[in-house]
Phi, psi and omega in degrees: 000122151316116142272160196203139133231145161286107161240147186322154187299320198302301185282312179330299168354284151327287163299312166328299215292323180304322202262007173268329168271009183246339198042060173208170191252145164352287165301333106004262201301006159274297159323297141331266176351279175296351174279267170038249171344286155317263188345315175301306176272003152259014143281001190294112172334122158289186188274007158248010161274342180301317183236044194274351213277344180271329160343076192088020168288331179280093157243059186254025164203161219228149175115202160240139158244039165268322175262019184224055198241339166287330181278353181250002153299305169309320181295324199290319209251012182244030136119354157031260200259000000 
């Protein structure tokens, strides 16, 4: 397949110096680049590794808090907890 794109003068530079000091052509490192880039984006996390980190981060309570969730809103707002 054919491509045809415009890069800013800076990264053209760039991708020169790289492929001149890696000894590969344009099209290699563009390649190379974009598998990179795809492969990355089918690692993206679901949503419990995404929020795990927070998981049981609230521990100013003791309990279950879906069936104590009026009573620790009291303790919480009269300075309790």
């Amino acid at each position: 397949m054919t491509l045809s794109i415009h890069l800013p003068q800076p990264m053209e530079q760039a991708l020169n110096s790289y492929c001149g000091n890696h000894a590969i052509s344009k099209d290699q490192a563009i390649e190379q680049a974009l598998e990179q880039f795809l492969s990355a984006q089918d690692q993206t996390p679901n949503a419990y590794e995404l929020g795990k980190v927070g998981f049981g981060a609230d521990e100013t309570h003791a309990g279950d808090i879906a069936r104590n969730s009026k009573k620790l809103l009291r303790q919480k707002f009269r300075g309790e907890i």
